[in-house]
Backbone as XML, in Angstrom:
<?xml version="1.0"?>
<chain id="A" units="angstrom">
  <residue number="1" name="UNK">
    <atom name="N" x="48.064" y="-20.981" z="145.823"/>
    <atom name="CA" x="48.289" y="-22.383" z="145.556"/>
    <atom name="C" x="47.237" y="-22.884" z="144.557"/>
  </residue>
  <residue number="2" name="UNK">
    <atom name="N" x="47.868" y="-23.813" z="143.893"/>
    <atom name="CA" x="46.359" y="-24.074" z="142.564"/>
    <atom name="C" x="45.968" y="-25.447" z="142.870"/>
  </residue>
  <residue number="3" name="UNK">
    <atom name="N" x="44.516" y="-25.398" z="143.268"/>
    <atom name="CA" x="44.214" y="-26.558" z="143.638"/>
    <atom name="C" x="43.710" y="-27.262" z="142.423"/>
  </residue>
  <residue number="4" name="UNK">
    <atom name="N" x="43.835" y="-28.355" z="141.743"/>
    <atom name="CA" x="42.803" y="-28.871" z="141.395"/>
    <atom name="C" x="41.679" y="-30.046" z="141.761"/>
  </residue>
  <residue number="5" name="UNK">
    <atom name="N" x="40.683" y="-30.291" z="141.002"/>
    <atom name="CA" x="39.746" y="-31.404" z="141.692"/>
    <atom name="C" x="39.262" y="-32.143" z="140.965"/>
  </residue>
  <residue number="6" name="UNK">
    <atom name="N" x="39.146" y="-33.666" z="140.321"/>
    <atom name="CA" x="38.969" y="-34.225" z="139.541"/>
    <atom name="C" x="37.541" y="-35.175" z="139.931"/>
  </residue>
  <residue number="7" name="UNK">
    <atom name="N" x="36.389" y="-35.106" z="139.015"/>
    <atom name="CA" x="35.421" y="-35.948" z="139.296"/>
    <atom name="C" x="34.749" y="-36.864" z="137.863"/>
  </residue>
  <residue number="8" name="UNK">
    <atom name="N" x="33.937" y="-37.407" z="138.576"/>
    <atom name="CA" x="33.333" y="-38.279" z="137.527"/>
    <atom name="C" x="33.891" y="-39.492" z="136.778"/>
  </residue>
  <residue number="9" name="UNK">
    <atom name="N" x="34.846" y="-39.975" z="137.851"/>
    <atom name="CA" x="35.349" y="-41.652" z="137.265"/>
    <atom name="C" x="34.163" y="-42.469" z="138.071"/>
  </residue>
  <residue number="10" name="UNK">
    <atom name="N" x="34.312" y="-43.833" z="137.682"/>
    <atom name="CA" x="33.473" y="-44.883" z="138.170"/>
    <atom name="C" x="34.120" y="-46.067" z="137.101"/>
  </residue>
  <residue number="11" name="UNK">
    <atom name="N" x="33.045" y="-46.974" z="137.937"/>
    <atom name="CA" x="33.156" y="-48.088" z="136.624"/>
    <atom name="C" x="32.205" y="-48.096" z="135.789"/>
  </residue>
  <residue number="12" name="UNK">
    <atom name="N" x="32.475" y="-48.986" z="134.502"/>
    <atom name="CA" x="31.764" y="-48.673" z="133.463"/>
    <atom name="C" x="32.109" y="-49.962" z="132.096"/>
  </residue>
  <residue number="13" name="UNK">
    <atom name="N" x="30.854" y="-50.046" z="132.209"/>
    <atom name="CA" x="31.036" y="-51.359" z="130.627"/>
    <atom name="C" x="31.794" y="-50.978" z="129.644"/>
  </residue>
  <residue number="14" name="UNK">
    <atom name="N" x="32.395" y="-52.464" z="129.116"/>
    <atom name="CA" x="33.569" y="-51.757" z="127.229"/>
    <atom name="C" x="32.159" y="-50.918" z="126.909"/>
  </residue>
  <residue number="15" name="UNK">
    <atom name="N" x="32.421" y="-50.495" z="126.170"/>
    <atom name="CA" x="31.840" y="-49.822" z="125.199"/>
    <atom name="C" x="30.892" y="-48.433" z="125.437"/>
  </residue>
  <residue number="16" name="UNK">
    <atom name="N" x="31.009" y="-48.666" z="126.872"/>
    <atom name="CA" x="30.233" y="-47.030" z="127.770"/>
    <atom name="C" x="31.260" y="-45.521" z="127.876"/>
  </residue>
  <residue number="17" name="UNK">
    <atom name="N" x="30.115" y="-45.183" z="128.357"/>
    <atom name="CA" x="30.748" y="-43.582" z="128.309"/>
    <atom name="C" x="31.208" y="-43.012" z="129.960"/>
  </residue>
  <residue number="18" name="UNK">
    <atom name="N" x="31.663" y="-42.186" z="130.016"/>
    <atom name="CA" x="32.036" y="-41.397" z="131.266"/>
    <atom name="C" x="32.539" y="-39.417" z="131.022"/>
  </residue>
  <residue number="19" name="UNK">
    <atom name="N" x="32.139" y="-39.150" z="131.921"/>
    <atom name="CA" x="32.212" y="-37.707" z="131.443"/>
    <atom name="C" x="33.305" y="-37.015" z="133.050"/>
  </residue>
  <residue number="20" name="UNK">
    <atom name="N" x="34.280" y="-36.835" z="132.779"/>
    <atom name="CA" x="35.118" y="-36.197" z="133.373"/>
    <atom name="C" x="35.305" y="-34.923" z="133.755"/>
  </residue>
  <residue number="21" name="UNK">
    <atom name="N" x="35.190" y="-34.268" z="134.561"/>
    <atom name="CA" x="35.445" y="-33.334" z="135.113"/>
    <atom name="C" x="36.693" y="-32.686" z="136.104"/>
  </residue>
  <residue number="22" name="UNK">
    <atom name="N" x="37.208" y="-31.640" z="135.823"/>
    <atom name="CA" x="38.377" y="-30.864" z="136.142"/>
    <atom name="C" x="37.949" y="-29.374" z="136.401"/>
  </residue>
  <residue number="23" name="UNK">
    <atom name="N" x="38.029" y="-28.777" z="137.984"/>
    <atom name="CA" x="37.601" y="-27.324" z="138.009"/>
    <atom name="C" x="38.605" y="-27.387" z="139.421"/>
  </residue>
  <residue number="24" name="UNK">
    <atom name="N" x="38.712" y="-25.820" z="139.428"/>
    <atom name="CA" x="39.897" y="-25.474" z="140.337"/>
    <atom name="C" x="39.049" y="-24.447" z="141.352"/>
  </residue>
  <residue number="25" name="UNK">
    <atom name="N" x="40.331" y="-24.303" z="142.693"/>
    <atom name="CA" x="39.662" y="-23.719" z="143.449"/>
    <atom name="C" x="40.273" y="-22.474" z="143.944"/>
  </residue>
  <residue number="26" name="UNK">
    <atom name="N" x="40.046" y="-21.436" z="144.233"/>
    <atom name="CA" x="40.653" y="-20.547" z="144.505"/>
    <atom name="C" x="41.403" y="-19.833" z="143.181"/>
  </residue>
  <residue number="27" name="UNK">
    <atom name="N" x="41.234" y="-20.230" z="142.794"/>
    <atom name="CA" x="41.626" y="-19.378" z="141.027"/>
    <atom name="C" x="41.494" y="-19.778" z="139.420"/>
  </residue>
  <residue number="28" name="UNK">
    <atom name="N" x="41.547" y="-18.926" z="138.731"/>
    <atom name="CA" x="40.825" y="-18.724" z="137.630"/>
    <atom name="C" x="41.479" y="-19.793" z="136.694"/>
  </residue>
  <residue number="29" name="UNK">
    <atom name="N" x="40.694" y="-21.048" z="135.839"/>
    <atom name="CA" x="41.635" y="-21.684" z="134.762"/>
    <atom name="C" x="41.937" y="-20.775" z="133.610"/>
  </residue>
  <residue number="30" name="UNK">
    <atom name="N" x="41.371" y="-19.865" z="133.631"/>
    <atom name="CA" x="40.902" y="-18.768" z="132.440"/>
    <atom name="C" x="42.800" y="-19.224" z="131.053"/>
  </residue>
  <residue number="31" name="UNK">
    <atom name="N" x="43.349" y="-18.740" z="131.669"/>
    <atom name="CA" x="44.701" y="-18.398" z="131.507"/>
    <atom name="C" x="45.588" y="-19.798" z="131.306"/>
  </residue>
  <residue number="32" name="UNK">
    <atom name="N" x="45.342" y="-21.113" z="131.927"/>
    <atom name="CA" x="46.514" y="-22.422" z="131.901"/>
    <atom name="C" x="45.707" y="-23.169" z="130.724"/>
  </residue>
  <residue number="33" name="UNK">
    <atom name="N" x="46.601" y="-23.559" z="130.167"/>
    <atom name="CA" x="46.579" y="-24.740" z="129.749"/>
    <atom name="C" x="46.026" y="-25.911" z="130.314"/>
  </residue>
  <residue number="34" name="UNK">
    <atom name="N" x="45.034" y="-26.740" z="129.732"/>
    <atom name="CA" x="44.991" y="-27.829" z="130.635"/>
    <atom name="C" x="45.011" y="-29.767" z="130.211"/>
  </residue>
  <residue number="35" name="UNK">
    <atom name="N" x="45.345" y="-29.704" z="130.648"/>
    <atom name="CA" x="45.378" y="-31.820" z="130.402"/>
    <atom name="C" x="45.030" y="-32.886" z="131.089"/>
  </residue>
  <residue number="36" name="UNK">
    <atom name="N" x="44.518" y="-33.935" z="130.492"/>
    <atom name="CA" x="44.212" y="-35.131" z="131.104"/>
    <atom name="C" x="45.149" y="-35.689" z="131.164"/>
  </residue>
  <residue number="37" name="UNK">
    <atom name="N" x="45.514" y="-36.528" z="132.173"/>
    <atom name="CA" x="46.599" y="-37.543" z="131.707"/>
    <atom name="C" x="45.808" y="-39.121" z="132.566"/>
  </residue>
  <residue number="38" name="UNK">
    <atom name="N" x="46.902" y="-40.007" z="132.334"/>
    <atom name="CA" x="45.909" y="-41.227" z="133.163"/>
    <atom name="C" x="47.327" y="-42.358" z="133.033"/>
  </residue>
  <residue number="39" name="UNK">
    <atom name="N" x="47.187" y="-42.886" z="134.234"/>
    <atom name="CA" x="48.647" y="-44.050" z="135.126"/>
    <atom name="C" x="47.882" y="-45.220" z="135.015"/>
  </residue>
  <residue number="40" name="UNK">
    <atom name="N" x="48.071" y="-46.066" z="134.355"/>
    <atom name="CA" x="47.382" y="-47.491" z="134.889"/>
    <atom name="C" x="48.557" y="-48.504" z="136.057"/>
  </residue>
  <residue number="41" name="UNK">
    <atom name="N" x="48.033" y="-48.901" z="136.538"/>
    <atom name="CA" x="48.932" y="-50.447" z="136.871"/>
    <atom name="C" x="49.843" y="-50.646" z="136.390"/>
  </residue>
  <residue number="42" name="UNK">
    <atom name="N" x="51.278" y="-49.898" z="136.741"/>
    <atom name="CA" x="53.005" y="-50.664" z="136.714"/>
    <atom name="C" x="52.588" y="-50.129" z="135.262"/>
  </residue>
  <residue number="43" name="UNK">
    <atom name="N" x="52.149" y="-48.909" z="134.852"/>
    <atom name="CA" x="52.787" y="-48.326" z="133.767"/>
    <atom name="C" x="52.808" y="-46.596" z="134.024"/>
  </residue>
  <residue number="44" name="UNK">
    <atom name="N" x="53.761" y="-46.507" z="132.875"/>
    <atom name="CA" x="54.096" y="-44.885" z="133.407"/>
    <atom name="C" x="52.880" y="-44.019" z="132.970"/>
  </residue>
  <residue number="45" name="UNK">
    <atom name="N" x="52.561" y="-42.713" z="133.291"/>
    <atom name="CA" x="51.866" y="-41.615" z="133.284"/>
    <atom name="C" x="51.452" y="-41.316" z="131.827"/>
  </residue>
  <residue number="46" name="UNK">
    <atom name="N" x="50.528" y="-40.993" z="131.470"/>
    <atom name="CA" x="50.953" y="-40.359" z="129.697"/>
    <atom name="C" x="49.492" y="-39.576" z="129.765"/>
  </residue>
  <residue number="47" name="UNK">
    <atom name="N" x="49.985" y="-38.696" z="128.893"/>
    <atom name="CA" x="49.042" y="-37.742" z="128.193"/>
    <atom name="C" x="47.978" y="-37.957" z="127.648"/>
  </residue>
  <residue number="48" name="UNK">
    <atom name="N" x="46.396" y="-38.059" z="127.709"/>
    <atom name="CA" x="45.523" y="-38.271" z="126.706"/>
    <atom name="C" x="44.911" y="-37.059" z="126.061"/>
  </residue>
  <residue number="49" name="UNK">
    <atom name="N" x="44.916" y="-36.138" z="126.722"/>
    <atom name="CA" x="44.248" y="-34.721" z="126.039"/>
    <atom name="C" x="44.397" y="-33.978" z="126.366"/>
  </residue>
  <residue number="50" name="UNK">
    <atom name="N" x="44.781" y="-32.330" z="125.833"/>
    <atom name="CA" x="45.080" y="-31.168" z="126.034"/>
    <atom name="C" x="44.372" y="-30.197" z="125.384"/>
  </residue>
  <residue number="51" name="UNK">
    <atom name="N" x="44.439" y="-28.983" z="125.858"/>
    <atom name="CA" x="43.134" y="-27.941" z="125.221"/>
    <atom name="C" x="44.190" y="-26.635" z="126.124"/>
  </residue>
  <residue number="52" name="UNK">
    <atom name="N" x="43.671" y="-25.952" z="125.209"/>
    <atom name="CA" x="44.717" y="-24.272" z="125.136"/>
    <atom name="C" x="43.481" y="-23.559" z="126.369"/>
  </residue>
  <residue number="53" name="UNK">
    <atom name="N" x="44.106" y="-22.312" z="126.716"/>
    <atom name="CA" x="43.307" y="-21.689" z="127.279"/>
    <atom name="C" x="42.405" y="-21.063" z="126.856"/>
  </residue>
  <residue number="54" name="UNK">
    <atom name="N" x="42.380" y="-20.942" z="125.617"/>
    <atom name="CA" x="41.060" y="-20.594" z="124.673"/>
    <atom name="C" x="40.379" y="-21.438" z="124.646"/>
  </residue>
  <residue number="55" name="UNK">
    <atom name="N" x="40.412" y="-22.700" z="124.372"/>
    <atom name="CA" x="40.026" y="-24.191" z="124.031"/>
    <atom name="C" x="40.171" y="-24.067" z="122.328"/>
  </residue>
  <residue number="56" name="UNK">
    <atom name="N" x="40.655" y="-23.144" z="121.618"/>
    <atom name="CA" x="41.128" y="-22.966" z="120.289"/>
    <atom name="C" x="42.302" y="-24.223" z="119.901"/>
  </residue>
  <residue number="57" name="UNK">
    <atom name="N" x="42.610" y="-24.613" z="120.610"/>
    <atom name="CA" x="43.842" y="-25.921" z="119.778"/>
    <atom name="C" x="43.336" y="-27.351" z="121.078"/>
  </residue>
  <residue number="58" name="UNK">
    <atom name="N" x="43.614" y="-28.360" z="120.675"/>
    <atom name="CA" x="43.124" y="-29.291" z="121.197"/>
    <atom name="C" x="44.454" y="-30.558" z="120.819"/>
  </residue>
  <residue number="59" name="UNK">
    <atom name="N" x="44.672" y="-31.356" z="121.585"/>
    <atom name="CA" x="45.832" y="-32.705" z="121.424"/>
    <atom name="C" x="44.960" y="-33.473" z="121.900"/>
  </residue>
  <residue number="60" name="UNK">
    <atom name="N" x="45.467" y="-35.121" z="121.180"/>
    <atom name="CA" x="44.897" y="-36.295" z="121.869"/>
    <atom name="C" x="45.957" y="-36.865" z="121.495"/>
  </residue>
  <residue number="61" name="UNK">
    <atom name="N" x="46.056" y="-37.936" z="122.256"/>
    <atom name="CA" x="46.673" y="-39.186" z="122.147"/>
    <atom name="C" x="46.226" y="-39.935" z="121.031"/>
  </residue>
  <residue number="62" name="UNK">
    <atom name="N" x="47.132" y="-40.763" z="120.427"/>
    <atom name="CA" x="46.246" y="-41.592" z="119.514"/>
    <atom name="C" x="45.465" y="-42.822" z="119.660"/>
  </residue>
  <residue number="63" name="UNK">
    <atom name="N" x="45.694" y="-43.434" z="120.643"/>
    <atom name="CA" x="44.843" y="-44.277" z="121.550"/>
    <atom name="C" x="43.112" y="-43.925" z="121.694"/>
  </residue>
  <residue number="64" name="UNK">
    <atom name="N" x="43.242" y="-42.631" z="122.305"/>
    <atom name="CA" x="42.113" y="-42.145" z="122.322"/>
    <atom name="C" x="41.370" y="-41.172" z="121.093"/>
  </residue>
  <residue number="65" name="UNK">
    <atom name="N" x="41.861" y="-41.096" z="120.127"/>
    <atom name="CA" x="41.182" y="-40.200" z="119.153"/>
    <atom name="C" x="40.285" y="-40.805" z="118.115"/>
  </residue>
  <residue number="66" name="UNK">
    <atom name="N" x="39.186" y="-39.717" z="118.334"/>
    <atom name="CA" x="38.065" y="-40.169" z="117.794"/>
    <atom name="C" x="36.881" y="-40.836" z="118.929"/>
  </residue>
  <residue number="67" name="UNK">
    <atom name="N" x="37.047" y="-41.317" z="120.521"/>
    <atom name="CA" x="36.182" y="-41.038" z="121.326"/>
    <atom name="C" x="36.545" y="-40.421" z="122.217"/>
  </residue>
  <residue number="68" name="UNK">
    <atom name="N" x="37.469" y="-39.919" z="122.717"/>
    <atom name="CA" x="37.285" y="-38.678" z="123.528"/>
    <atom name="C" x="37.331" y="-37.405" z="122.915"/>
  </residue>
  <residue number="69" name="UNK">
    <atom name="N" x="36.686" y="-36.754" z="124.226"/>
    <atom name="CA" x="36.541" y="-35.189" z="123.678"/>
    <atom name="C" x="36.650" y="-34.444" z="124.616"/>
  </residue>
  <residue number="70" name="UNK">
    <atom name="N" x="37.342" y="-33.300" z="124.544"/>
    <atom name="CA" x="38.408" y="-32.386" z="125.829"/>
    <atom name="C" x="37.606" y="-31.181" z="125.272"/>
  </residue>
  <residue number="71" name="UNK">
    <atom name="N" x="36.884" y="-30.810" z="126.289"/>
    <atom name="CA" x="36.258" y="-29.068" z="126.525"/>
    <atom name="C" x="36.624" y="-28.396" z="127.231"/>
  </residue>
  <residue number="72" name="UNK">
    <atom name="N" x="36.474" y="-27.115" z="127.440"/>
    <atom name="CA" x="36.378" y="-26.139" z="128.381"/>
    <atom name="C" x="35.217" y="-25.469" z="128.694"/>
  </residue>
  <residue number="73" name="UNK">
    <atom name="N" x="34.573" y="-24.624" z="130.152"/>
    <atom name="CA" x="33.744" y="-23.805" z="129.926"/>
    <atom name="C" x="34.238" y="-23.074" z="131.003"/>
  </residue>
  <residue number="74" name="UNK">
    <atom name="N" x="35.042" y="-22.061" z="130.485"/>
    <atom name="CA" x="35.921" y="-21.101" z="131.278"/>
    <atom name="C" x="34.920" y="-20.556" z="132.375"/>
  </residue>
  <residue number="75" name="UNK">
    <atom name="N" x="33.433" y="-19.712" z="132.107"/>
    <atom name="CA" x="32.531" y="-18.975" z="132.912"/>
    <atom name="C" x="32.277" y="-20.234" z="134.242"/>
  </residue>
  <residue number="76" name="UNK">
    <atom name="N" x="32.395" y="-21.828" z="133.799"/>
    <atom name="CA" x="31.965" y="-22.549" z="134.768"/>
    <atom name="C" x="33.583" y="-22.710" z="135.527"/>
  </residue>
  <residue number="77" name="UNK">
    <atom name="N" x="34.478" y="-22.501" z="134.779"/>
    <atom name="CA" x="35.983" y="-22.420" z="135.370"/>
    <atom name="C" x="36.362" y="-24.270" z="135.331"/>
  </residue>
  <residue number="78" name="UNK">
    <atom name="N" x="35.814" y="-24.908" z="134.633"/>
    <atom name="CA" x="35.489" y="-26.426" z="134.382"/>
    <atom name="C" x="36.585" y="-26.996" z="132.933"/>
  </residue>
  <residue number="79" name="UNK">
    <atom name="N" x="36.654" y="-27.876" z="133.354"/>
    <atom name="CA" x="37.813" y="-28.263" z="132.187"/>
    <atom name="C" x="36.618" y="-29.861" z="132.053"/>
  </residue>
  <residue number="80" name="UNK">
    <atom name="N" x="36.578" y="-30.519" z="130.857"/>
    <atom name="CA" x="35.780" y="-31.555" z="130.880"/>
    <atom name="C" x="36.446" y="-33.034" z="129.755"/>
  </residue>
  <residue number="81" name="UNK">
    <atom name="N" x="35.904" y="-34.185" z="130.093"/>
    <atom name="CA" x="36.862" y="-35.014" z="129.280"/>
    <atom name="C" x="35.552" y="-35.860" z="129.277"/>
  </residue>
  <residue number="82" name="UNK">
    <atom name="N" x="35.005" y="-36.036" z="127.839"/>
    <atom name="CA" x="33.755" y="-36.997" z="127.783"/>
    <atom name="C" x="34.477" y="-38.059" z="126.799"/>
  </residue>
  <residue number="83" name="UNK">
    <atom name="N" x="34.076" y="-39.250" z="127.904"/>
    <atom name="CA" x="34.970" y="-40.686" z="127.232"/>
    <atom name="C" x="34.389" y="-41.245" z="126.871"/>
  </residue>
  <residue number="84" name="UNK">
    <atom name="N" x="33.751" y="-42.031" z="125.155"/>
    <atom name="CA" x="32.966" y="-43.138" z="124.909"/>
    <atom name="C" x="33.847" y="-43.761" z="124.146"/>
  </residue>
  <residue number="85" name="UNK">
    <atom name="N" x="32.860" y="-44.812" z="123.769"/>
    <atom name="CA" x="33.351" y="-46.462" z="123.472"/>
    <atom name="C" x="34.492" y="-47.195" z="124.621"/>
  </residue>
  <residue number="86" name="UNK">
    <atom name="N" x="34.269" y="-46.830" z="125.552"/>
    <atom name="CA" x="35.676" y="-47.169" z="126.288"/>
    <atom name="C" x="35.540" y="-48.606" z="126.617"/>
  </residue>
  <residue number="87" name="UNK">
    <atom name="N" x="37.252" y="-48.144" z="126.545"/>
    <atom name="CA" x="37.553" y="-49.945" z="126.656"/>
    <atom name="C" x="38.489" y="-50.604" z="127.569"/>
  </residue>
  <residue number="88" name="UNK">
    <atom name="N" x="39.041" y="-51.487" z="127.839"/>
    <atom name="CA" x="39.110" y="-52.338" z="129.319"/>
    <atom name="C" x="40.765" y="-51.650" z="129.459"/>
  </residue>
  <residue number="89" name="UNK">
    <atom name="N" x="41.519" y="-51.073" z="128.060"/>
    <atom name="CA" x="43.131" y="-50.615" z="128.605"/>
    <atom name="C" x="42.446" y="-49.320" z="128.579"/>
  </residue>
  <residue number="90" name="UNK">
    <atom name="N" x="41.194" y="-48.566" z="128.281"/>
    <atom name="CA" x="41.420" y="-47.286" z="129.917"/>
    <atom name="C" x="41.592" y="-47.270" z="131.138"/>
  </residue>
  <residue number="91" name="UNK">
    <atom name="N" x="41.494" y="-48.015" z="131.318"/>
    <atom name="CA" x="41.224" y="-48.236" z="132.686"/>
    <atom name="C" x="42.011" y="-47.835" z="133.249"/>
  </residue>
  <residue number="92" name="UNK">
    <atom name="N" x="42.532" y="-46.970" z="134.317"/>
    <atom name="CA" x="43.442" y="-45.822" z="134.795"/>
    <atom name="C" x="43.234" y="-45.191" z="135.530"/>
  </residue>
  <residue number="93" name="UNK">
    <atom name="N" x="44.025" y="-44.449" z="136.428"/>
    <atom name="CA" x="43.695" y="-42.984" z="136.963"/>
    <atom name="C" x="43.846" y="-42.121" z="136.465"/>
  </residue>
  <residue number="94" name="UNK">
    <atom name="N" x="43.033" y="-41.426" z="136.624"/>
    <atom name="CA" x="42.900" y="-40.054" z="135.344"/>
    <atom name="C" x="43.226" y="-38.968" z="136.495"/>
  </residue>
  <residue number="95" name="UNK">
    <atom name="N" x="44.094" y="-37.724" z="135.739"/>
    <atom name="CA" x="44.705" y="-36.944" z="136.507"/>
    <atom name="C" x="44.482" y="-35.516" z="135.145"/>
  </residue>
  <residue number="96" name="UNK">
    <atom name="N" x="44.115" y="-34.644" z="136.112"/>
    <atom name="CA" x="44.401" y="-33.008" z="135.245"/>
    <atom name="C" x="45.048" y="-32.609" z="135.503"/>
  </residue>
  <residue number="97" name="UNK">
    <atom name="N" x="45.845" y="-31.844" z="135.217"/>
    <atom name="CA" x="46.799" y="-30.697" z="134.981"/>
    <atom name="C" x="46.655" y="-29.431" z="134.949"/>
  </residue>
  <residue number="98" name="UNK">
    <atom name="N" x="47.415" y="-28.774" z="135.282"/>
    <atom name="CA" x="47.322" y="-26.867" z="134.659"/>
    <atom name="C" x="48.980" y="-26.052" z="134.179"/>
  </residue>
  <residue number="99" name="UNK">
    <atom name="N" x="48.850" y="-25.556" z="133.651"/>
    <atom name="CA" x="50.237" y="-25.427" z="133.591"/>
    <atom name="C" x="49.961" y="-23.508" z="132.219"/>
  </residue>
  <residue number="100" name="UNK">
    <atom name="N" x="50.430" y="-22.332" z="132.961"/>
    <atom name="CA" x="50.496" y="-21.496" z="131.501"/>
    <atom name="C" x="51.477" y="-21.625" z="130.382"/>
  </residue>
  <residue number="101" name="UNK">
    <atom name="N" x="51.392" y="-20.791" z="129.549"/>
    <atom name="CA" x="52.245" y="-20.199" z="128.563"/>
    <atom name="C" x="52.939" y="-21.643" z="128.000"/>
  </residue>
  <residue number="102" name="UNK">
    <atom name="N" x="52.356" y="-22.513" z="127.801"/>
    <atom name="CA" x="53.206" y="-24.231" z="127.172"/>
    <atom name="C" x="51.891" y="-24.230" z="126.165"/>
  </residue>
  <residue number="103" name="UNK">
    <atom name="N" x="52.643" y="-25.196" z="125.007"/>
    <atom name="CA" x="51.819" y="-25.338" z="123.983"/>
    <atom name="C" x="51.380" y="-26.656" z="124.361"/>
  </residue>
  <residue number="104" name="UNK">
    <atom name="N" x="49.906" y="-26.994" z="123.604"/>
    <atom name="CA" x="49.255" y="-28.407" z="123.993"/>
    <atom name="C" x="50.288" y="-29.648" z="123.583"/>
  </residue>
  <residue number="105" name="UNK">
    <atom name="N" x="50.717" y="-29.883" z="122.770"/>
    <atom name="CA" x="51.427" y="-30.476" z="122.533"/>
    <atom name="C" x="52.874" y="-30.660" z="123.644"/>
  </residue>
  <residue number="106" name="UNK">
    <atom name="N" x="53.291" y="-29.870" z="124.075"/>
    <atom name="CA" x="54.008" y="-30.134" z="125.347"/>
    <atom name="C" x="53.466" y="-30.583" z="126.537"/>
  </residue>
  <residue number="107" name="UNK">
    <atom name="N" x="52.197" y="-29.814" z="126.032"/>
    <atom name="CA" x="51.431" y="-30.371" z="127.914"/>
    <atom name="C" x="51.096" y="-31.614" z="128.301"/>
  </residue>
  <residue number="108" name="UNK">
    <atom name="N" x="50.712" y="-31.579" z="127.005"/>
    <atom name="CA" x="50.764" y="-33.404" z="127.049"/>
    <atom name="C" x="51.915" y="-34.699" z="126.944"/>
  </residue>
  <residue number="109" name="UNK">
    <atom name="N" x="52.808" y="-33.817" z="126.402"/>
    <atom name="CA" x="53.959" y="-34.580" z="126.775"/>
    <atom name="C" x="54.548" y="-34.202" z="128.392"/>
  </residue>
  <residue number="110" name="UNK">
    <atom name="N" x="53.993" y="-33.515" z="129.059"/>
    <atom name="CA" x="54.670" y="-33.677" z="130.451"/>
    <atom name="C" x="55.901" y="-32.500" z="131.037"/>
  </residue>
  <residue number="111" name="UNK">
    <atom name="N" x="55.687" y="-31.973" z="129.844"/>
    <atom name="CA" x="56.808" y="-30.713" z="130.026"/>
    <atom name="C" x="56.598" y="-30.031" z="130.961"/>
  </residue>
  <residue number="112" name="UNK">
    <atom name="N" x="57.356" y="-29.545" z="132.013"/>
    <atom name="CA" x="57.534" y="-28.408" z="133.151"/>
    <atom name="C" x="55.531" y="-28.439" z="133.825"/>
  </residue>
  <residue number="113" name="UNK">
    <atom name="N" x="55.321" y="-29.505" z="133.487"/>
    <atom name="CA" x="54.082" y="-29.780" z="134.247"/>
    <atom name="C" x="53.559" y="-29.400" z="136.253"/>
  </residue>
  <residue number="114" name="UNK">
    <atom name="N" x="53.308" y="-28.339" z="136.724"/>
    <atom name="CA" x="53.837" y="-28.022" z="137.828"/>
    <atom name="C" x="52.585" y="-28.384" z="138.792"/>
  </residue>
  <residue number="115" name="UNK">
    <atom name="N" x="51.398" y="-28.084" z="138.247"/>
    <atom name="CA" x="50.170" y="-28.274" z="139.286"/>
    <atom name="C" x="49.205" y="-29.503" z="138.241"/>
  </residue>
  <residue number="116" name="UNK">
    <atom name="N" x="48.804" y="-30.362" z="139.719"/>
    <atom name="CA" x="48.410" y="-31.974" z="139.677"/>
    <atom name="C" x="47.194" y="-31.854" z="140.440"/>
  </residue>
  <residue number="117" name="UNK">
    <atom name="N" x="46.119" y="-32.465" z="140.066"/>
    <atom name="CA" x="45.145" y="-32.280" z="140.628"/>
    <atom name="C" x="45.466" y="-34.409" z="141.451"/>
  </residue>
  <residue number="118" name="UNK">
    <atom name="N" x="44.380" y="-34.413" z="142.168"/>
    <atom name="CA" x="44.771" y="-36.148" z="143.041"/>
    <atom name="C" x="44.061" y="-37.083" z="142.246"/>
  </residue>
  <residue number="119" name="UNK">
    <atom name="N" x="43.377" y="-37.542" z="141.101"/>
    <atom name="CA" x="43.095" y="-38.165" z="140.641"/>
    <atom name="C" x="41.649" y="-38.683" z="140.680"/>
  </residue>
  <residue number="120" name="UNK">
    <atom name="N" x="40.978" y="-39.497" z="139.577"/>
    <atom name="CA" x="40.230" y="-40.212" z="139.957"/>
    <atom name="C" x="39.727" y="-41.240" z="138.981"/>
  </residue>
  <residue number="121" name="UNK">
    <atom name="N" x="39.481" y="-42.170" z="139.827"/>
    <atom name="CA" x="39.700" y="-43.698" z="138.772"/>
    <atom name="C" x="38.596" y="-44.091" z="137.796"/>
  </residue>
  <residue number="122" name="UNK">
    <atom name="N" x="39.313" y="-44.704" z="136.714"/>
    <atom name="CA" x="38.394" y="-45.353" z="135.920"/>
    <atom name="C" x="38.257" y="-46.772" z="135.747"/>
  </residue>
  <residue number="123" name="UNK">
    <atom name="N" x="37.558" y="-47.231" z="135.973"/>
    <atom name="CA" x="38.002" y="-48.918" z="135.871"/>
    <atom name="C" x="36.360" y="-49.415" z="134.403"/>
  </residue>
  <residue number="124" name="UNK">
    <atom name="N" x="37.345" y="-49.807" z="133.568"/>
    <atom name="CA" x="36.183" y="-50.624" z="132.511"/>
    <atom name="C" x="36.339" y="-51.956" z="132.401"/>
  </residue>
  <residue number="125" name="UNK">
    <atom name="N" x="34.932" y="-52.224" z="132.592"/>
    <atom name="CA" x="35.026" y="-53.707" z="133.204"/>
    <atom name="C" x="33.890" y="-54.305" z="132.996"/>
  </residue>
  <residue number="126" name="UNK">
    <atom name="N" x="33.936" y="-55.518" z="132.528"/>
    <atom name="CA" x="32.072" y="-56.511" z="132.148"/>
    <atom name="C" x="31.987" y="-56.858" z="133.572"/>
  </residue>
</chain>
C-alpha cells in the first residue's frame, strides 16, 4: 500500500515562505512521479507542481511559477515544495501525489492519479 505523508504547512504572512514536504512509507519514491496539488474553499483540486522520477523534467502551474520550487532527494526518499512570496489565494490544502510511468504534465493534470497522501494546510494571512 503507498502511504504518503505531507508536512510543513502552517500559517504564514503575504509575502513569506513555507517549505513543504512529501516522503512515503513503506516504499521507495525512487520510481513515481510526483505532485503537489492544493483544494481551497468550494474550489476544485488543481495541480501546482510536478517533478519526474529523476527530478530531470519539472511542471508548474502558472499561478505559481517563478516562486515555487519542486525537488526531490530520492536517498532521503523526500519529495519537497519550497513556497515564497506567498500570497493570500494560496491558501489551500496542499496534497502529494505518486503515480509511475505518467508524464509531469499529466500528473499534474490529474490523470489516472491513484495514491493521495491526507493533506496539509496552508493558510496566508496578515
Amino acid at each position: 500500500q503507498v502511504q504518503l505523508v505531507e508536512s510543513g504547512g502552517g500559517l504564514v504572512q503575504p509575502g513569506g515562505s513555507l517549505r513543504l514536504s512529501c516522503t512515503a512509507s513503506r516504499f521507495t519514491l525512487d520510481y513515481y512521479v510526483i505532485g503537489w496539488f492544493r483544494q481551497a474553499p468550494g474550489k476544485e483540486r488543481e495541480g501546482v507542481s510536478c517533478i519526474s522520477s529523476s527530478g530531470g523534467s519539472t511542471y508548474y502551474a502558472d499561478s505559481v511559477k517563478g516562486r515555487f520550487t519542486i525537488s526531490r532527494d530520492n536517498a532521503k526518499n523526500t519529495v519537497y515544495l519550497e513556497m515564497n512570496s506567498l500570497k493570500p489565494e494560496d491558501t489551500a490544502v496542499y496534497y502529494c501525489a505518486a503515480e509511475p510511468f505518467i508524464t509531469v504534465q499529466a500528473m499534474c493534470a490529474m490523470t489516472s492519479v491513484r495514491y493521495w497522501g491526507q493533506g496539509t494546510q496552508v493558510t496566508v494571512s496578515s
